[in-house]
PDB file of the backbone (N, CA, C, O) and the ligand in Angstrom, with CONECT records:
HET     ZN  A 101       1
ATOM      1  N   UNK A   1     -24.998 -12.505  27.346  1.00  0.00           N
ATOM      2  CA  UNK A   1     -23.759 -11.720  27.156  1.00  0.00           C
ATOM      3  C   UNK A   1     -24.082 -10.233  27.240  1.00  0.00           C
ATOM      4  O   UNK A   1     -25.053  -9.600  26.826  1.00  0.00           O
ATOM      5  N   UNK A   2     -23.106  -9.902  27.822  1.00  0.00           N
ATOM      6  CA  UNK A   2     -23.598  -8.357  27.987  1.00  0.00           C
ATOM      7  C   UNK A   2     -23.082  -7.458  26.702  1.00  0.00           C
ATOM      8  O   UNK A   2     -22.634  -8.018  25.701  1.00  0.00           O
ATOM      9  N   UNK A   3     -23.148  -6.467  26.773  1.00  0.00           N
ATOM     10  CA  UNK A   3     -23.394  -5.407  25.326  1.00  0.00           C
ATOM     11  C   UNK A   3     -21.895  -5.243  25.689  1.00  0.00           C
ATOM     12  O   UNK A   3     -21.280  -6.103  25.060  1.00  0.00           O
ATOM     13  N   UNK A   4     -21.200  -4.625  26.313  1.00  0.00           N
ATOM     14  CA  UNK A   4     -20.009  -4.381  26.297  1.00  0.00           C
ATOM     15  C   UNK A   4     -19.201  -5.563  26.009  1.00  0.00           C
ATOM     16  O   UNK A   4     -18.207  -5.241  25.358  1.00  0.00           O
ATOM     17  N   UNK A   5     -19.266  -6.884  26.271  1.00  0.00           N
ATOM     18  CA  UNK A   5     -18.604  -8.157  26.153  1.00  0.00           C
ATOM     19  C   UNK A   5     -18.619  -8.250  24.824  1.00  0.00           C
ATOM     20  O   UNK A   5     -17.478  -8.466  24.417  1.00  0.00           O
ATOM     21  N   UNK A   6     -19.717  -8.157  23.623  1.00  0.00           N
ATOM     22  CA  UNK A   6     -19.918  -8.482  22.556  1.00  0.00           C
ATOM     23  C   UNK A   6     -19.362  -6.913  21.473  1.00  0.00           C
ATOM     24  O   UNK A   6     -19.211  -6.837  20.253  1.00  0.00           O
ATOM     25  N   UNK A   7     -19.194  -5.928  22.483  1.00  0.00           N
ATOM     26  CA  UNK A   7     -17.978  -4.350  21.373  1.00  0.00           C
ATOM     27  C   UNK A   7     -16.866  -5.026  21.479  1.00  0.00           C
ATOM     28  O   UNK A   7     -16.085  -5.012  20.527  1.00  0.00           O
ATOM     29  N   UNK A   8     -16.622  -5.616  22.427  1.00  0.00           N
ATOM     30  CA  UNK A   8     -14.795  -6.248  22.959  1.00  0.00           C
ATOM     31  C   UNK A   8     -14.858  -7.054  22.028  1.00  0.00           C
ATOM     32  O   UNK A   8     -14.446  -6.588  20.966  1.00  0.00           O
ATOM     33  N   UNK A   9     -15.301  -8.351  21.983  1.00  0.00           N
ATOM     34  CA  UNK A   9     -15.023  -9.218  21.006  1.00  0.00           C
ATOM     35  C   UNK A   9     -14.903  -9.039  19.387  1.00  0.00           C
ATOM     36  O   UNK A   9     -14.071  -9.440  18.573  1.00  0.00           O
ATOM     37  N   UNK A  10     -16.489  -8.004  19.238  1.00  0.00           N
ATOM     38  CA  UNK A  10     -16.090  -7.409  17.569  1.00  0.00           C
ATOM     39  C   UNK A  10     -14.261  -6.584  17.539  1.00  0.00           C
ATOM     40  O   UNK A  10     -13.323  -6.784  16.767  1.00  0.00           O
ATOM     41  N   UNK A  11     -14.363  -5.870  18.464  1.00  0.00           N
ATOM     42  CA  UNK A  11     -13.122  -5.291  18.273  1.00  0.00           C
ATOM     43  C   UNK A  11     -11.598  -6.420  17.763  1.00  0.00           C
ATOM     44  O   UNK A  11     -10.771  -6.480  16.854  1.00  0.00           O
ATOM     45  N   UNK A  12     -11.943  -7.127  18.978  1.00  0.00           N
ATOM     46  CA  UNK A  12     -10.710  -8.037  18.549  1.00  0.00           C
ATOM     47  C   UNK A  12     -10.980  -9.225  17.386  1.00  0.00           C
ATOM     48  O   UNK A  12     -10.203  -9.980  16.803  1.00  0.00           O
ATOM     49  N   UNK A  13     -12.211  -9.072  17.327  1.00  0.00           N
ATOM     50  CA  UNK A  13     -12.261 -10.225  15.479  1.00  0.00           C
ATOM     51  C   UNK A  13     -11.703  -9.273  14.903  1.00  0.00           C
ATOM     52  O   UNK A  13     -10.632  -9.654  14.433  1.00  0.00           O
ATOM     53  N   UNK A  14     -12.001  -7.703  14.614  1.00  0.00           N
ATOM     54  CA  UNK A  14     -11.513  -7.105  13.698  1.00  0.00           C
ATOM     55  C   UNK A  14     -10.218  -6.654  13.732  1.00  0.00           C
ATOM     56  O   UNK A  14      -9.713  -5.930  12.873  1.00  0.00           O
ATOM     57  N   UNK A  15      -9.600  -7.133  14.855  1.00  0.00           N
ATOM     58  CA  UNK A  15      -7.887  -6.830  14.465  1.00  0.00           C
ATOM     59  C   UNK A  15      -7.498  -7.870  14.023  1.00  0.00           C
ATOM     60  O   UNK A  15      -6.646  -7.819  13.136  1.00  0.00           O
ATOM     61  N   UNK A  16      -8.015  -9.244  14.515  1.00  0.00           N
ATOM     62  CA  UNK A  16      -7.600 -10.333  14.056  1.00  0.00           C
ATOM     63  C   UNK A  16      -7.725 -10.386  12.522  1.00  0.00           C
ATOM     64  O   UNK A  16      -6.845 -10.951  11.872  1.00  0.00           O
ATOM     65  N   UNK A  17      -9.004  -9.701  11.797  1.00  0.00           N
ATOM     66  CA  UNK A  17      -9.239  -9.912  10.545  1.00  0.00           C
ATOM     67  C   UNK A  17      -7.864  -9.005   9.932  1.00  0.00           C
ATOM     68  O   UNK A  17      -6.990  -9.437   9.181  1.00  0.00           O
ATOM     69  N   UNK A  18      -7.984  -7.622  10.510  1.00  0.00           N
ATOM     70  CA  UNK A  18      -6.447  -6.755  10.307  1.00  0.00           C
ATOM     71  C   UNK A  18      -5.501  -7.193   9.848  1.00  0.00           C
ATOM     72  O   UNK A  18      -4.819  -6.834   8.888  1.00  0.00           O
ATOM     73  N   UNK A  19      -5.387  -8.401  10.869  1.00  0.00           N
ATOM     74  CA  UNK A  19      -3.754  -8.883  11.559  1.00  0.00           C
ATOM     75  C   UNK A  19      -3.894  -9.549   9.726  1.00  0.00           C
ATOM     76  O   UNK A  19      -3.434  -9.120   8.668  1.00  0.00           O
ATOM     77  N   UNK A  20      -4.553 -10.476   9.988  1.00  0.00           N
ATOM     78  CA  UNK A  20      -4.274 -11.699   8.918  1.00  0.00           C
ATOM     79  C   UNK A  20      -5.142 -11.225   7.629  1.00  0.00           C
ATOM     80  O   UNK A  20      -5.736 -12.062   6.948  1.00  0.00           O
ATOM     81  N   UNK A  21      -5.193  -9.525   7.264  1.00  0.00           N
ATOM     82  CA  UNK A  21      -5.244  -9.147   5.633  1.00  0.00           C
ATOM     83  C   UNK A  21      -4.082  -8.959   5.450  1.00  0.00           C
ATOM     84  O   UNK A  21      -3.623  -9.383   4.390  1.00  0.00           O
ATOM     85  N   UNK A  22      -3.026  -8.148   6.558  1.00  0.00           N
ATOM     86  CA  UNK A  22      -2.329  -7.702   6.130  1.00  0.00           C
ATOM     87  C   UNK A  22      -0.848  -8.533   6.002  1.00  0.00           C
ATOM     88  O   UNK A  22       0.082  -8.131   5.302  1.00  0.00           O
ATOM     89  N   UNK A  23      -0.825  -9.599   6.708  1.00  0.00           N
ATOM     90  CA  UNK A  23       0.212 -10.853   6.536  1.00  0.00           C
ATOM     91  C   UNK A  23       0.027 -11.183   5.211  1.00  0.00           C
ATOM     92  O   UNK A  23       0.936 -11.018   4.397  1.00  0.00           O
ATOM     93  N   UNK A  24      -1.067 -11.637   4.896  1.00  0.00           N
ATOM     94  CA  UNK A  24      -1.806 -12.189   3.066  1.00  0.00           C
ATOM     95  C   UNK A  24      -0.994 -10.908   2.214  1.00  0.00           C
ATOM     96  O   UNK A  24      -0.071 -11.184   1.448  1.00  0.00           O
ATOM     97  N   UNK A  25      -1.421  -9.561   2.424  1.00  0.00           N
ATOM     98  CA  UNK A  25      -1.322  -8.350   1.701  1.00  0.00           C
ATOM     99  C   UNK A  25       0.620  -8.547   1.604  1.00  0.00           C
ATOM    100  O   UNK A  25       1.314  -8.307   0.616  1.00  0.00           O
ATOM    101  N   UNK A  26       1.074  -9.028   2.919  1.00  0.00           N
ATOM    102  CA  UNK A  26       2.835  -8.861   2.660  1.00  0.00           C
ATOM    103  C   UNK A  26       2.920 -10.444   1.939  1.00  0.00           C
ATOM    104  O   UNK A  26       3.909 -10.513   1.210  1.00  0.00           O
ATOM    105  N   UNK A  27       2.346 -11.352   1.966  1.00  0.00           N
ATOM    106  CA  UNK A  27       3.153 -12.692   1.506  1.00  0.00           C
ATOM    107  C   UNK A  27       2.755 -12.180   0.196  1.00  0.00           C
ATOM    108  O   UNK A  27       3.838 -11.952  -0.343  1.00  0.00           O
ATOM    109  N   UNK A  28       1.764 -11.843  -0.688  1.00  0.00           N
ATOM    110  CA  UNK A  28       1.452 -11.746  -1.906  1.00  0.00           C
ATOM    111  C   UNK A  28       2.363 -10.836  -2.310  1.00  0.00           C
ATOM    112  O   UNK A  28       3.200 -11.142  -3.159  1.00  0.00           O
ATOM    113  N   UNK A  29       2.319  -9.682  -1.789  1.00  0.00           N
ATOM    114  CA  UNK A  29       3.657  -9.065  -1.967  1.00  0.00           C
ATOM    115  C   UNK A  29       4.907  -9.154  -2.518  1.00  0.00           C
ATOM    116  O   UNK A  29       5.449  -8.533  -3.432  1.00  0.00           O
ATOM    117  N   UNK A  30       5.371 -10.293  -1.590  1.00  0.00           N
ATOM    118  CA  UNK A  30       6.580 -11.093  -1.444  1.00  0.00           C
ATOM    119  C   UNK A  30       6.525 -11.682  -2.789  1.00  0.00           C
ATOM    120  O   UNK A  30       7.292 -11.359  -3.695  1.00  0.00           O
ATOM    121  N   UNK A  31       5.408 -12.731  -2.905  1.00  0.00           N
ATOM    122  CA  UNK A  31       5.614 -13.687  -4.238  1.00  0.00           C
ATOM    123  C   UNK A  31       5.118 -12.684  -5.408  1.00  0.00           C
ATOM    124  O   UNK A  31       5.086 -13.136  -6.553  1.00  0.00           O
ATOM    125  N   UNK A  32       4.820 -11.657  -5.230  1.00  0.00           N
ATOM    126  CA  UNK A  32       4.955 -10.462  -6.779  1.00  0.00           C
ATOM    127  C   UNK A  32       3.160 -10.324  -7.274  1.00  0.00           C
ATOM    128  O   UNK A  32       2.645  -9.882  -8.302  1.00  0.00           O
ATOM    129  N   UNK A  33       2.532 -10.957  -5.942  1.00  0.00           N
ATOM    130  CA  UNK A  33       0.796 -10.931  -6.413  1.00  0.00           C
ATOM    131  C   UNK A  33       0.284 -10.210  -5.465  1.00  0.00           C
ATOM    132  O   UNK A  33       0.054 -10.537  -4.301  1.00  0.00           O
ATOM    133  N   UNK A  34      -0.036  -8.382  -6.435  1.00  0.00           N
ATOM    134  CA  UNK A  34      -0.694  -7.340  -4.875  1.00  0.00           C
ATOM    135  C   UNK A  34      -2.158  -7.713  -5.409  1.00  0.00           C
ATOM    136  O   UNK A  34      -2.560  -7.596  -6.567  1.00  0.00           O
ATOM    137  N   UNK A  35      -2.577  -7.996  -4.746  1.00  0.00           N
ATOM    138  CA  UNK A  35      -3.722  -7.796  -4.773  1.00  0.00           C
ATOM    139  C   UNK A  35      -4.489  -6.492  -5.174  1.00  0.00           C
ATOM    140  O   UNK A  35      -3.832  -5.465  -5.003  1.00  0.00           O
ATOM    141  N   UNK A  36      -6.071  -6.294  -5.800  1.00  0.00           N
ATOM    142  CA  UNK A  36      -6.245  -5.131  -5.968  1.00  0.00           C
ATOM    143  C   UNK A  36      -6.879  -4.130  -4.822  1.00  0.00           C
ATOM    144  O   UNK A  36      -7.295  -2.980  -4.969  1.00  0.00           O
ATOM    145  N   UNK A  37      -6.812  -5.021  -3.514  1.00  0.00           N
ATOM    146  CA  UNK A  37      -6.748  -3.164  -2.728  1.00  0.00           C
ATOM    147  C   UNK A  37      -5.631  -3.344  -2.006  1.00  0.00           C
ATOM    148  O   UNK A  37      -5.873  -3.362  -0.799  1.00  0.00           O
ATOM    149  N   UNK A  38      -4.773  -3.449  -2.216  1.00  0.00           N
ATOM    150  CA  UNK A  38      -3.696  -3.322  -1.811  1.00  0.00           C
ATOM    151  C   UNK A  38      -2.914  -1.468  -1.853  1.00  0.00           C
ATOM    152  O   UNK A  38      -2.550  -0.674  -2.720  1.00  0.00           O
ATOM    153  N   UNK A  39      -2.992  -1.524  -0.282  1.00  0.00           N
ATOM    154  CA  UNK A  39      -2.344  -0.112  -0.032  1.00  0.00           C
ATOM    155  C   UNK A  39      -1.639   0.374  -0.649  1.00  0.00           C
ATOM    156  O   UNK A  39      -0.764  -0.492  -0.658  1.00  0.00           O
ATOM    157  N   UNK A  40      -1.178   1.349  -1.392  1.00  0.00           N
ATOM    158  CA  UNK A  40       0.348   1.393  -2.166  1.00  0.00           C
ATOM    159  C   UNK A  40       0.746   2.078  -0.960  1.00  0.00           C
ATOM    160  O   UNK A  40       0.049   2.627  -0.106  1.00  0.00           O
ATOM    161  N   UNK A  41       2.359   1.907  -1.072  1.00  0.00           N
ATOM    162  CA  UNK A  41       3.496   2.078  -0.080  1.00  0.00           C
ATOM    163  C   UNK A  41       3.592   3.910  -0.751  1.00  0.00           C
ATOM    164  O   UNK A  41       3.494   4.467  -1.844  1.00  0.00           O
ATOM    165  N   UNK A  42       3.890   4.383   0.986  1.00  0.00           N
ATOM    166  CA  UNK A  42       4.200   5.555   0.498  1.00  0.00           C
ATOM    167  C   UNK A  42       5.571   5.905  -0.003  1.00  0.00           C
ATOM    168  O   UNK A  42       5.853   7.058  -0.331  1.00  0.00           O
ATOM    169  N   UNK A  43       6.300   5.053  -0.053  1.00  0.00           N
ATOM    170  CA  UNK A  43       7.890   4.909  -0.347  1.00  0.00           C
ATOM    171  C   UNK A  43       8.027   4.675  -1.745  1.00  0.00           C
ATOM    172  O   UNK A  43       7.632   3.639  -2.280  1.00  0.00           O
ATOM    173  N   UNK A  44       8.563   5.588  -2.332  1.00  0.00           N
ATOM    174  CA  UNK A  44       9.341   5.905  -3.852  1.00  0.00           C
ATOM    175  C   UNK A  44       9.633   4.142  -3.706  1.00  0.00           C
ATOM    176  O   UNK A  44      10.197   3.687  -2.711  1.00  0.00           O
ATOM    177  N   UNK A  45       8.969   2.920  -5.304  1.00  0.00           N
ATOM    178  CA  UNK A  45       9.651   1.965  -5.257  1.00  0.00           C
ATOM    179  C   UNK A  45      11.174   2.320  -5.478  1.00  0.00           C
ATOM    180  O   UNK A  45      11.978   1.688  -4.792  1.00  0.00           O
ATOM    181  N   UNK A  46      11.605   3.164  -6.269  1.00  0.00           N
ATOM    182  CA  UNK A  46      12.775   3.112  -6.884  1.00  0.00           C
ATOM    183  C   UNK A  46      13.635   3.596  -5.951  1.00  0.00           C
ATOM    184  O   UNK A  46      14.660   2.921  -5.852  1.00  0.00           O
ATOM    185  N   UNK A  47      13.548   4.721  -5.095  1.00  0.00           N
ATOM    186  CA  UNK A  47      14.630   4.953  -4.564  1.00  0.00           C
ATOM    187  C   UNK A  47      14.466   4.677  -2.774  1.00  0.00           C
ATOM    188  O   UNK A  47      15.358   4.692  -1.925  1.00  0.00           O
ATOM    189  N   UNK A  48      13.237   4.474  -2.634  1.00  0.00           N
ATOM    190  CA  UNK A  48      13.246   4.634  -1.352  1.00  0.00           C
ATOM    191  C   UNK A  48      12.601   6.234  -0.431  1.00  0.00           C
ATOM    192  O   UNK A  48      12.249   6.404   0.737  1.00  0.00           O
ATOM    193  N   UNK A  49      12.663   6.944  -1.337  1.00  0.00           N
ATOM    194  CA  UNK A  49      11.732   7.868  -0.587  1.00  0.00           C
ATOM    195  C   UNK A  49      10.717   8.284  -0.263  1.00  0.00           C
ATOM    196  O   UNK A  49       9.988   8.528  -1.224  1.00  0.00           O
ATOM    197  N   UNK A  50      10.214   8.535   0.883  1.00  0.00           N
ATOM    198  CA  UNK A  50       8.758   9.102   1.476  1.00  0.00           C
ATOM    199  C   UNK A  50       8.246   9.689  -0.153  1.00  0.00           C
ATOM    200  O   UNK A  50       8.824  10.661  -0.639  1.00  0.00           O
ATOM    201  N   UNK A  51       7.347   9.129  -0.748  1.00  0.00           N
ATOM    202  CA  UNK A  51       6.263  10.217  -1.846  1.00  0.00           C
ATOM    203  C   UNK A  51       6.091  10.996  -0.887  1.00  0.00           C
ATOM    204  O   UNK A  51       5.920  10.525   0.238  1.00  0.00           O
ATOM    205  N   UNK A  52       6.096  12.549  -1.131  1.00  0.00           N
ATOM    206  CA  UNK A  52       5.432  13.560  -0.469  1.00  0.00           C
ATOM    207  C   UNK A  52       4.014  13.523  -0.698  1.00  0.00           C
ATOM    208  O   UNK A  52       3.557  13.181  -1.788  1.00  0.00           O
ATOM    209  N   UNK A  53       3.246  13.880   0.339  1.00  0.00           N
ATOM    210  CA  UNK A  53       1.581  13.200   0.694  1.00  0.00           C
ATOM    211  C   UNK A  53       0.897  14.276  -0.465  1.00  0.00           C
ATOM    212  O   UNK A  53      -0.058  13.855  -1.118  1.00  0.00           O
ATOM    213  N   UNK A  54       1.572  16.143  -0.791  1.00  0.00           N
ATOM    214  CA  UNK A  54       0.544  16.514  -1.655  1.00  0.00           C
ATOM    215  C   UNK A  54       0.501  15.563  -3.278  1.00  0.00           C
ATOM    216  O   UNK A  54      -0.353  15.828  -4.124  1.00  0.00           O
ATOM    217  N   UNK A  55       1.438  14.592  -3.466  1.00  0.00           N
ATOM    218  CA  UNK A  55       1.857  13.963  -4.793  1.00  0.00           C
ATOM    219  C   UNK A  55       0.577  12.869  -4.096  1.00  0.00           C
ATOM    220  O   UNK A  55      -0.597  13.048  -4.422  1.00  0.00           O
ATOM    221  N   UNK A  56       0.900  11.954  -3.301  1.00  0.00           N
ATOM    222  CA  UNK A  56       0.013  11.030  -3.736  1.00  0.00           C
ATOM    223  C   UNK A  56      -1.337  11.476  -3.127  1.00  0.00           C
ATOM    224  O   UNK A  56      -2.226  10.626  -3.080  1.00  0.00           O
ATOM    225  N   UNK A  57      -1.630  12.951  -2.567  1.00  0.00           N
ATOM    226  CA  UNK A  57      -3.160  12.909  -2.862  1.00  0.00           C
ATOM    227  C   UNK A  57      -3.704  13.590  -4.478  1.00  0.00           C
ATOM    228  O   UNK A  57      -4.811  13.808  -4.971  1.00  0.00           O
ATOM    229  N   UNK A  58      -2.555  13.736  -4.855  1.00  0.00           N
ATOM    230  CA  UNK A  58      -2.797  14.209  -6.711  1.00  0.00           C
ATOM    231  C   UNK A  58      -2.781  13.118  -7.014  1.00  0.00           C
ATOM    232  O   UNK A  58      -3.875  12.865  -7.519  1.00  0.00           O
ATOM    233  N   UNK A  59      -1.876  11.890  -7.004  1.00  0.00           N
ATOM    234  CA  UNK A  59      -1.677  10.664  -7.351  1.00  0.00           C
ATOM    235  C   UNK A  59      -2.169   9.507  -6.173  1.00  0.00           C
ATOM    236  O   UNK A  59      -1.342   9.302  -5.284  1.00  0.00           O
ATOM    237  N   UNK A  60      -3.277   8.847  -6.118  1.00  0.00           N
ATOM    238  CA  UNK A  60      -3.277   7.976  -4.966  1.00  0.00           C
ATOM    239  C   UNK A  60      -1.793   7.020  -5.601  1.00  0.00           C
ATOM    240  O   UNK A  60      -0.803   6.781  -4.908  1.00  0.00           O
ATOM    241  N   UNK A  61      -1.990   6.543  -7.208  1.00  0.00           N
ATOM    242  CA  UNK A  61      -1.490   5.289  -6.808  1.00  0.00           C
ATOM    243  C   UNK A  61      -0.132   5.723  -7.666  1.00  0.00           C
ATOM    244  O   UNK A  61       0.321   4.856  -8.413  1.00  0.00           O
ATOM    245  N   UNK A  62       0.379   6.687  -7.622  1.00  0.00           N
ATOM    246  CA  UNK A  62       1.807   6.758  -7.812  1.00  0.00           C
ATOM    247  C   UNK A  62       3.015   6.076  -6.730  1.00  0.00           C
ATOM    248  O   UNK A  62       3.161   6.350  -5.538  1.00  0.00           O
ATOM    249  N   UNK A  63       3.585   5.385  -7.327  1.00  0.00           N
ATOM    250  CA  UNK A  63       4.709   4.007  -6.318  1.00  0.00           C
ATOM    251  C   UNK A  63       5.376   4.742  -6.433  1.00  0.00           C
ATOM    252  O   UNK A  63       6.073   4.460  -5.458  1.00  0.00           O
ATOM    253  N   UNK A  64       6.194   6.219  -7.175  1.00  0.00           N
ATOM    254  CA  UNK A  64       7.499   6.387  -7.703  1.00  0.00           C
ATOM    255  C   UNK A  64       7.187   7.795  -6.959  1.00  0.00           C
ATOM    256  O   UNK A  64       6.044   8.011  -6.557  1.00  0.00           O
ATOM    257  N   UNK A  65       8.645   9.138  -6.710  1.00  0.00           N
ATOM    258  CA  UNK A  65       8.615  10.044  -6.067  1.00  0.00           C
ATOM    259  C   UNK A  65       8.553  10.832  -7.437  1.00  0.00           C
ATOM    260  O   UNK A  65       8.449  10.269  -8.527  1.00  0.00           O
ATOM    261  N   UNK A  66       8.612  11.880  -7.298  1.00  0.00           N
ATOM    262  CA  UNK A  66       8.599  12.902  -8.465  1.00  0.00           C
ATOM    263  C   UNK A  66       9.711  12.846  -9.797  1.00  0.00           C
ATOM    264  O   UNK A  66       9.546  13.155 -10.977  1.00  0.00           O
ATOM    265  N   UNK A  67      10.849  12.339  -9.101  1.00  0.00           N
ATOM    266  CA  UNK A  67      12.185  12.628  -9.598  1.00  0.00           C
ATOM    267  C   UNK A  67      11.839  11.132 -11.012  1.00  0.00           C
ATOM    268  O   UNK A  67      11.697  10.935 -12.219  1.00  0.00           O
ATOM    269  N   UNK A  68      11.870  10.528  -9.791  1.00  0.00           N
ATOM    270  CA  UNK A  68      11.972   8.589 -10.527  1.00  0.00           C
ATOM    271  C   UNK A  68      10.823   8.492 -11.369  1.00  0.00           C
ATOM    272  O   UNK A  68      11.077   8.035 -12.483  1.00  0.00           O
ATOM    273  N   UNK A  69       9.810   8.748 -11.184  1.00  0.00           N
ATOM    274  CA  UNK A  69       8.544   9.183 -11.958  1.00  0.00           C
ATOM    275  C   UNK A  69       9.032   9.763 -13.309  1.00  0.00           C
ATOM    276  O   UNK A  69       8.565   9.257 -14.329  1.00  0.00           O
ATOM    277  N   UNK A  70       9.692  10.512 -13.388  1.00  0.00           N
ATOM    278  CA  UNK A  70       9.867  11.477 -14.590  1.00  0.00           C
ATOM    279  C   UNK A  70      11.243  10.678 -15.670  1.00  0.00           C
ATOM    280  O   UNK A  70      11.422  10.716 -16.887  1.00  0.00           O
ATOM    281  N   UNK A  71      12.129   9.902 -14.384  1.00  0.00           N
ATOM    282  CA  UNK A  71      13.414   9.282 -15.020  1.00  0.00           C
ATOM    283  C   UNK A  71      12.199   8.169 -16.028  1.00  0.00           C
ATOM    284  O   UNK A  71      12.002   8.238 -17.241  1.00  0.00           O
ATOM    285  N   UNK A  72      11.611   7.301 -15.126  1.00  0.00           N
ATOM    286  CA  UNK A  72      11.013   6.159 -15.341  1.00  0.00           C
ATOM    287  C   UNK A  72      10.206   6.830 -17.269  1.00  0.00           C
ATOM    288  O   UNK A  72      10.543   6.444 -18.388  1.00  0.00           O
ATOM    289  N   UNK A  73       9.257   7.763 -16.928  1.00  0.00           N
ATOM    290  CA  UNK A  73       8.866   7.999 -17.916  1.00  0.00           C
ATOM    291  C   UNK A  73       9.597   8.429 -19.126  1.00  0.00           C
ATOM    292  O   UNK A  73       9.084   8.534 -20.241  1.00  0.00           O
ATOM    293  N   UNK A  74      10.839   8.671 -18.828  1.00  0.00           N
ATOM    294  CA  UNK A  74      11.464   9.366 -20.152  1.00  0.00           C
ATOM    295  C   UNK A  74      12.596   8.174 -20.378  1.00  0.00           C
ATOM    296  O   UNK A  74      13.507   8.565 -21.107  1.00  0.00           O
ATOM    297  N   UNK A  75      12.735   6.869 -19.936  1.00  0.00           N
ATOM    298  CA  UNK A  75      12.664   5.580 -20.118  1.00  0.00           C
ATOM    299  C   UNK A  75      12.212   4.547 -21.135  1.00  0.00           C
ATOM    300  O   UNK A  75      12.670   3.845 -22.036  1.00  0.00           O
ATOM    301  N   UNK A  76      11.159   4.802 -20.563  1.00  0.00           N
ATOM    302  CA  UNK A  76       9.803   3.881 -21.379  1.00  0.00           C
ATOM    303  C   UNK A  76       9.676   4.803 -22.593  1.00  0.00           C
ATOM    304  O   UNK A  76       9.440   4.453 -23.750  1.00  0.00           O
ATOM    305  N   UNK A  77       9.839   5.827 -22.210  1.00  0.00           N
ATOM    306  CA  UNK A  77       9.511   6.805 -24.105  1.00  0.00           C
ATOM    307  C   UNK A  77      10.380   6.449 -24.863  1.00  0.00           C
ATOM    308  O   UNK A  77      10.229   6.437 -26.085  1.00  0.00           O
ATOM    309  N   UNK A  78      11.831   5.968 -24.041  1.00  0.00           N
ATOM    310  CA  UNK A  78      13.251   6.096 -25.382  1.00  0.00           C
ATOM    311  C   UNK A  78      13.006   4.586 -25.919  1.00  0.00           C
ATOM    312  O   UNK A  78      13.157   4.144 -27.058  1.00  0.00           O
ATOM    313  N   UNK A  79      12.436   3.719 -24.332  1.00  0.00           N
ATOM    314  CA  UNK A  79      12.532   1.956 -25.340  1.00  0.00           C
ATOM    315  C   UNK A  79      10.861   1.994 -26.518  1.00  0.00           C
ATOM    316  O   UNK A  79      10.683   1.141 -27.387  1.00  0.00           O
ATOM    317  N   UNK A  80      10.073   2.898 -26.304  1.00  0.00           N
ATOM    318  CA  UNK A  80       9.199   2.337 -27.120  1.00  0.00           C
ATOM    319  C   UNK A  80       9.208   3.437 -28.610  1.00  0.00           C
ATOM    320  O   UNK A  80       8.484   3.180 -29.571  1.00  0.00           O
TER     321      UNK A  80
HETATM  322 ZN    ZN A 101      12.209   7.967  -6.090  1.00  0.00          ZN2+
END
């Protein structure tokens, strides 16, 4: 086999491996089990908005945007 035949093939095992983390990464998802490296979404869970990128490089794993973040926390302060 030649050297270039065997970059091609790693390449495409490794999308294939890609393909089918990231199907696993959405079905677990789905049934409510992220796994722990699981990407966080750059999308506010709560409302839907883009996190702005300087928040989640202060925050990798903030799910929430600034706003919902702050609702959420002053939330959890009044139920506990
Ligand atoms: Zn939000």
């Amino acid at each position: 086999m030649k050297q270039g035949d065997a970059a091609i093939e790693l390449a495409e095992h490794r999308v294939d491996l890609e393909r089918a983390a990231g199907v696993a990464r959405i079905q677990a998802a789905v049934r409510g089990q992220v796994p722990p490296d699981y990407q966080i979404s750059p999308y506010c869970k709560d409302c839907g908005n883009r996190i702005p990128d300087d928040r989640r490089n202060a925050m990798p794993c903030a799910e929430r945007c600034f706003d919902c973040e702050s609702l959420a926390e002053r939330q959890s302060r009044r139920r506990a």
